[in-house]
N, C-alpha and C positions, 0 to 999 in steps of 0.2 A: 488483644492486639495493641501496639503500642504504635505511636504515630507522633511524628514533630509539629507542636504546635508553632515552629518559628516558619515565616519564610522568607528564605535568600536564593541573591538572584545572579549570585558569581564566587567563585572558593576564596577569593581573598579573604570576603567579610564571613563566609561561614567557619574560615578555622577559627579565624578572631573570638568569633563570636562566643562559638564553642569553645574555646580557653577561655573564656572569663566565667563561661557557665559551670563548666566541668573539674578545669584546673586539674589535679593529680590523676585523676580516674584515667585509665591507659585507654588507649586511644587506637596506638598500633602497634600490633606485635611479633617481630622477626625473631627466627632462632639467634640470634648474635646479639639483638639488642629492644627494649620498649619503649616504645613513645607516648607518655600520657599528653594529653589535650594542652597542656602547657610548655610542655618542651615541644610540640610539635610545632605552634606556638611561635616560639622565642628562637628554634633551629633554623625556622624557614624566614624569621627577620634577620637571624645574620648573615644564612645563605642569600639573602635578595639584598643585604646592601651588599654582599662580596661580589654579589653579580654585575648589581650597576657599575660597582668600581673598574669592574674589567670591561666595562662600555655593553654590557645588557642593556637595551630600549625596550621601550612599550613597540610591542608589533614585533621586535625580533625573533625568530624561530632557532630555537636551542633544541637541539637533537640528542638523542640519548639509545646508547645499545648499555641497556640496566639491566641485571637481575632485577628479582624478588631481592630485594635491602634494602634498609630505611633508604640511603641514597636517592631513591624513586621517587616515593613524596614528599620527600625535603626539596628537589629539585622539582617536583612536579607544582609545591603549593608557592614554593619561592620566587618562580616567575609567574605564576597568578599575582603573585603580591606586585611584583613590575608590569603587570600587565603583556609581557610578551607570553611568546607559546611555546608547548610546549610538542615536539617532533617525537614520539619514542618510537623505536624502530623495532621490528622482530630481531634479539638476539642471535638470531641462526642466519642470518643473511650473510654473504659472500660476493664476493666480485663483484660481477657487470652489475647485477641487481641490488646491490647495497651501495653502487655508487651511483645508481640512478638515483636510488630515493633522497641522498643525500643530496645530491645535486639539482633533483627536481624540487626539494620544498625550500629551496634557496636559505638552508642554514647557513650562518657564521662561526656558530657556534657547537662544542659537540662534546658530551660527556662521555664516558664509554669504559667496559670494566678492564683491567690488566692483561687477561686471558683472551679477549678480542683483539688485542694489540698487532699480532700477526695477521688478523684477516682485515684490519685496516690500515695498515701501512702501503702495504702494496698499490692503494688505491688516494693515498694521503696528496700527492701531488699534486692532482691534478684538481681540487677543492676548494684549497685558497683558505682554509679554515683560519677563522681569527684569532680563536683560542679554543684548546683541547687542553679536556679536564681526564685526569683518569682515576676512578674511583679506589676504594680501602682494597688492596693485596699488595702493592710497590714499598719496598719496602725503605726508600728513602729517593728524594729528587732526582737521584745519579742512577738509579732505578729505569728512569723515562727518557722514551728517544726528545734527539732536543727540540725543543719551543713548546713541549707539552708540562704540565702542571699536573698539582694533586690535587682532587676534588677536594680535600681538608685545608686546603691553600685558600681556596674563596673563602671558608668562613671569616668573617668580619669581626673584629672589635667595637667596630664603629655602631651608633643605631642607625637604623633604616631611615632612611629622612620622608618626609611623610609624602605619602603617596594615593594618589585620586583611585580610589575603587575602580575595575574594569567592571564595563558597563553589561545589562545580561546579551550584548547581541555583539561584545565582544570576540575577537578568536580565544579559547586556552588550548586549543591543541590540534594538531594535524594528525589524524590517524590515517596508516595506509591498508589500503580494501584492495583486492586481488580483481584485475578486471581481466574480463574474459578474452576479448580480442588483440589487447592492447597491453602496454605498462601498463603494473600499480596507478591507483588513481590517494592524492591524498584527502582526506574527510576533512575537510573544515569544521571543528566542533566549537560553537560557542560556551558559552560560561552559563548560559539560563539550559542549552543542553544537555551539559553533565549533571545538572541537579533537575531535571523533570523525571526523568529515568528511575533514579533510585527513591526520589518522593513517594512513588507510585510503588515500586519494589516494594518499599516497607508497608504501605497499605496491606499488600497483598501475602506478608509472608509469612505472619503470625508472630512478629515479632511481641517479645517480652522484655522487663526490663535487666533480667540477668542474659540477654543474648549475647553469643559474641558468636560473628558472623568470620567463614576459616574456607581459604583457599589454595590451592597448588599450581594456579591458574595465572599466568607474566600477565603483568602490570602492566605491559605495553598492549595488552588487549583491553578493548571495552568493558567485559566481563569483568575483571579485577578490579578493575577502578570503578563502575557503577556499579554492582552488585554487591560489593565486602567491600571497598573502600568508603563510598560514599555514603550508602546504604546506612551503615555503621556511623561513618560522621554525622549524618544528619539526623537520627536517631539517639545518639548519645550513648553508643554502645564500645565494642571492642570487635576491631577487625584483626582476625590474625594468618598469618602467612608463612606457608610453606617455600623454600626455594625453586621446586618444582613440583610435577604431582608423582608420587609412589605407591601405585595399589598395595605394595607387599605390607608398608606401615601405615597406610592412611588412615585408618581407625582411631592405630594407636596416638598417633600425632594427634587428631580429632580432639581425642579423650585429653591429652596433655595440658593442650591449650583451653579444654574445656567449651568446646564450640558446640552450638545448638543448631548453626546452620552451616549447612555445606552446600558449593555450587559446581554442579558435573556436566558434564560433557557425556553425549551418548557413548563413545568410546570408553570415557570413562569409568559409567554407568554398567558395560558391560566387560569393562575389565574387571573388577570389584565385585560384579555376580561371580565372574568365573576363579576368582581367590578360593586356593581351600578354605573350608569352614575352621575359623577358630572363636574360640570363646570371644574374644575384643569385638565378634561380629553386631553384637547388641549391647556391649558395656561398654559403648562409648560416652554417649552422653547425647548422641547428634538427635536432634524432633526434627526436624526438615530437610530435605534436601530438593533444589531447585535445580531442578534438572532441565537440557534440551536435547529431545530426541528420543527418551524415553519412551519405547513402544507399548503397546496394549498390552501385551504378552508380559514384557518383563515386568512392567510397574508394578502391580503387585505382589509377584514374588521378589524383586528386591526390598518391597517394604516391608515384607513378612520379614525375612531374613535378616536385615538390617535392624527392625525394629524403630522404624522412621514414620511419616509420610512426605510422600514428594507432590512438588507443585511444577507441576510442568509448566514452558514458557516457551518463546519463540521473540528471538530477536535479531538487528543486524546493527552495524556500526554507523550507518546513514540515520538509523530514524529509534536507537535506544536499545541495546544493547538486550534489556527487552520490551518489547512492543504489543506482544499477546501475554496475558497470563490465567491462568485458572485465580477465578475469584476465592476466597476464603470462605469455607464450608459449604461451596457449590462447585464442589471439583469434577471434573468429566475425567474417568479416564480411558488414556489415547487423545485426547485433546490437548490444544496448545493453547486455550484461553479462549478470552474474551479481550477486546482490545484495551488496553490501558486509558485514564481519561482524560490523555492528550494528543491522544491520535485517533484520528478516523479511518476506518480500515473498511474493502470493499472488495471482491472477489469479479474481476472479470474477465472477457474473454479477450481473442488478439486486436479486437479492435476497442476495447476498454469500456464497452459495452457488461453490465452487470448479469451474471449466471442467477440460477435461480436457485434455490437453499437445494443442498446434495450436491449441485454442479461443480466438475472441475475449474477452476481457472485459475489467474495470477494473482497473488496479492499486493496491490497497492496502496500507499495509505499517504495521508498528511495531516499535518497539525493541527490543531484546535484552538493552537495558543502561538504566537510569536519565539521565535527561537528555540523551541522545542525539537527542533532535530538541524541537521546538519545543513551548513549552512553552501556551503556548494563543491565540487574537488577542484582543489584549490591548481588554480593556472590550466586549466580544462573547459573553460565555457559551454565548449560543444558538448562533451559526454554528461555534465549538468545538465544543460535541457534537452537534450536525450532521454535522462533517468526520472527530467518532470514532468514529460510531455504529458498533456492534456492536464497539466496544475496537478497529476499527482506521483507521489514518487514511486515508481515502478522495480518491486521487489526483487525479479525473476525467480519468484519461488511461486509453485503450483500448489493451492490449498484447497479445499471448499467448505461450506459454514452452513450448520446443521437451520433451524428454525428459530433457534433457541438465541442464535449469536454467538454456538461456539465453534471455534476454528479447528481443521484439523490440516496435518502437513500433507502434503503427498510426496513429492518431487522436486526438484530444481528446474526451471525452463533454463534460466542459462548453464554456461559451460564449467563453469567454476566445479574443481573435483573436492569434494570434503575430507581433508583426511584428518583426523584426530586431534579435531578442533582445528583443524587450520584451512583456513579456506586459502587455495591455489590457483593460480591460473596455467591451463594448460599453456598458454602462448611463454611463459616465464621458462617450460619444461622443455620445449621444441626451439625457441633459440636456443638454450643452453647444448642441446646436443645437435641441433643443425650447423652447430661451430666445428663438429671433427671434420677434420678433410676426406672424411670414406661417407659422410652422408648425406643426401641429397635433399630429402623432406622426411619431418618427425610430426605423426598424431599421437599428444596426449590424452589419454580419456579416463576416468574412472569407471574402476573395477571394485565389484564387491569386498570389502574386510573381512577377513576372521571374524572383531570385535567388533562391526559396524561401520558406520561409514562407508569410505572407502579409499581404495590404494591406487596407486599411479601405475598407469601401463601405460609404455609409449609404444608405438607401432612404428618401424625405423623402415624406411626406401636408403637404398646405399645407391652410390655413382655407380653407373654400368663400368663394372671388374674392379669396383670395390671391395678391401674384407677388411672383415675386421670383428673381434670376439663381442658376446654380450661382456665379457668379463672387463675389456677394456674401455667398452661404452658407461657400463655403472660405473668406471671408477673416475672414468673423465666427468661424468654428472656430478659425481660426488666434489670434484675440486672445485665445480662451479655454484653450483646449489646449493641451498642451504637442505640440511641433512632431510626434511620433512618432506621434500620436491623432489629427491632424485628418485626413479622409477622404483618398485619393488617388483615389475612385470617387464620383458622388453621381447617383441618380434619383431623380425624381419620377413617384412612382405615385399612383396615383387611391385608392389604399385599402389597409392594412395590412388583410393576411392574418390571422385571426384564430380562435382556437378556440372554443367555444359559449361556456366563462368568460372570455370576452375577454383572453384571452393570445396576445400575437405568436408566429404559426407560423414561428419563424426558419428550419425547415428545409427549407421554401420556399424560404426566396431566399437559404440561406448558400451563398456558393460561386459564387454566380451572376452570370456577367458578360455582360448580355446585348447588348450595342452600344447602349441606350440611352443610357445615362450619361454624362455629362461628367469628363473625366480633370483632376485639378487640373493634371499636368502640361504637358500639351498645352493646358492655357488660360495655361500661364508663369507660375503663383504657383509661387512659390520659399520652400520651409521653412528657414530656418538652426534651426542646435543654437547653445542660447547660451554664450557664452562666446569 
């Protein structure tokens, strides 16, 4: 087991630190390009004096729609070094909903790749942005609509003029979390956040000192950046990264890069069972895989097959990306762990009252240490102590915890649909199509996956002597949503289900796939991921 004996309590002073320790030993590594510990280093000093030069503050929120490309943590570590935050946004976002986030976490600032260009213009007006960056594909200034810039523009000649560490209970980042009834909410993540998480990661994951930890997992999620990004930093290792994730070459990439660790997604998990068998299935190189979601059933036989062991986990973006994990050589499997040792974690029922071991209930949990998880959703007061009430933070996820202390998942209490790693909100799904003029009220719900998880079905009520096709309903979702949100299921019922206060009964129809419905698939509209 390999373990950091340093400890830091914000990314400024850990890249630092890390470059003076490691120096040439690679650090990170993209298909285009590698960054050892000293350029990572010396890039994000000159992206952070180019940044102040363009009027970046401590506390400013800089927002970013980034691939997988160095871009991400050059930008990500660079305003750690200024002390502002850092916004990354899901690349798949569109319209209304990528201009609320923008506008809710009161950016000035906005980086974003060339091939987003078109799904942010439309909505550029009305922002006020102070400066827009746009990353490597432009192929010269006269490239960009005007008053935008090239992210190789900021690099600096100049040094960095010295600058006060952000403190551990500082912001570095706003991540947005899918809330059930309502908008996006943004996560407030301090700086002693991002580093409890993967401290404890690496406790648990059998790290060695040839590791080098490989994902296909965006960087604007938690997973990417504590699990293989930091994970890896704070260890002394090498993180390396895929653009996207690809079961058909995952292996092979695996093997390329020479990675020991991979981090899946139950979808993922069982897209990669269901790959024909080829030789690369065990000659990759990978000894772990950290998985969430991994059932009883499969765990096993994908570690036969793969030639791995996996360590199942269980986390969210509020309170550590992971927050349960199977101890190291006291693994349970079908368990999600044991609690990590900065969280306290506790199984109860609706009135927060504690179950007894075997009992269903919610899992709630809070820290054991100061700024160890999220620090509130930022310009939300109310749905914050909402999510702390009675002092602890409330999951909405249903568990129960054997005798022993280990956890296992059940269900979700809230509304939130899981589809293939992305957590949704049904309310995001139902405005978007309660916008056609033919319909009157839309329930989103999740419907079982193929591969797990699950897929979106909306249950559509039209205006009395309205028509209108499924085929033109998916394709208007499609212009609105980001490809991951638009339905894969859609019926038309004659009336949403409804309780005496006129609230949707979704528990009627979550889950329910009745042969009514028209399949987006089998009508041949085809979702692309941009980029």
């Amino acid at each position: 087991m390999l373990t950091s004996e340093e400890d830091y309590h914000d990314l400024a002073t850990l890249v630092r630190s890390k470059a003076r320790k490691n120096g040439e030993r690679v650090a990170l590594r993209f298909p285009e390009r590698t960054l050892s510990y000293s350029e990572l280093d010396q890039e994000t000093d000159r992206y952070a004096a180019g940044l102040a030069e363009a009027g970046v503050e401590r506390g400013d929120r800089v927002a970013a729609l980034v691939f997988n490309r160095p871009e991400f943590p050059v930008l990500w570590f660079a305003l750690a070094k200024l002390g502002a935050v850092l916004v990354p946004l899901n690349t798949a976002l569109k319209g209304d909903l990528l201009r609320y986030e923008l506008d809710d976490c009161q950016a000035r600032f906005l980086v974003l790749e060339p091939s987003l260009l078109s799904v942010y213009e439309p909505i550029r007006a009305n922002l006020k942005m102070r400066r827009e960056w746009v990353t490597a594909g432009a192929k010269s200034q006269s490239d960009l609509p005007d008053g935008m810039l090239s992210w190789s523009s900021v690099r600096s000649a100049r040094p960095l003029p010295e600058v006060t560490a952000p403190n551990p209970w500082d912001p570095a980042a706003i991540l947005y979390t899918s809330g059930t009834t309502g908008p996006p909410k943004g996560a407030v993540i301090p700086h002693e956040k991002y580093l409890a998480t993967p401290r404890e990661i690496g406790l648990r994951s059998e790290l060695e000192p040839d590791s080098v930890l490989f994902t296909g997992l965006p960087l604007f999620h938690c997973n990417a950046q504590e699990m293989t990004t930091l994970t890896a930093l704070l260890n002394d290792l090498s993180a390396a990264f895929d653009e996207r994730f690809h079961a058909t070459t995952f292996w092979e990439t695996a093997g390329r890069y020479r990675a020991t660790h991979v981090s899946l997604l139950i979808s993922m998990v069982n897209v990669l069972y269901k790959q024909p068998g080829k030789p690369t299935d065990r000659g990759h190189g990978v000894r772990v895989a950290l998985t969430a979601g991994a059932t009883k059933e499969v765990w096993p036989k994908f570690e036969d097959r793969f030639g791995l062991r996996i360590i199942e986990l269980y986390g969210m973006t509020e309170c550590g990306c992971t927050t349960l994990m199977n101890p190291p050589g006291a693994i349970r499997v079908g368990s999600v762990g044991t609690p990590l040792g900065f969280v306290e974690a506790e199984i109860v029922d609706d009135n927060d009252r504690p179950v007894a071991p075997g009992a269903p209930g919610e899992l709630i949990v809070r820290p054991r240490r100061p700024f160890t998880m999220f620090l509130e959703y930022y310009r939300k007061p109310e749905k914050t102590i909402e999510a702390w009430r009675n002092l602890w933070f409330h999951t909405g996820d249903l568990m129960k915890r054997d005798s022993d202390g280990y956890y296992y998942f059940l269900d979700r209490k809230k509304d939130v649909i899981r589809r293939r790693g992305e957590n949704l909100a049904p309310y995001d799904v139902e405005t978007a199509l309660n916008q056609h003029p033919a319909v009157f009220e839309t329930v989103a719900v999740g419907v079982p996956a193929e591969i797990g998880e699950e897929d979106v079905k909306a249950f559509v009520q039209l205006k009395p002597g309205a028509v209108v096709t499924p085929e033109e309903l998916f394709r208007f979702a499609a212009d609105r949503l980001p490809f991951f949100m638009v339905p894969r299921y859609l019926e038309f019922i004659a009336e949403i289900p409804k309780t005496a206060n006129q609230k949707a009964q979704r528990y009627l129809l979550r889950g329910k796939l009745t042969g009514r419905e028209s399949d987006r698939e089998t009508l041949g509209i085809v979702l692309r991921r941009p980029g």
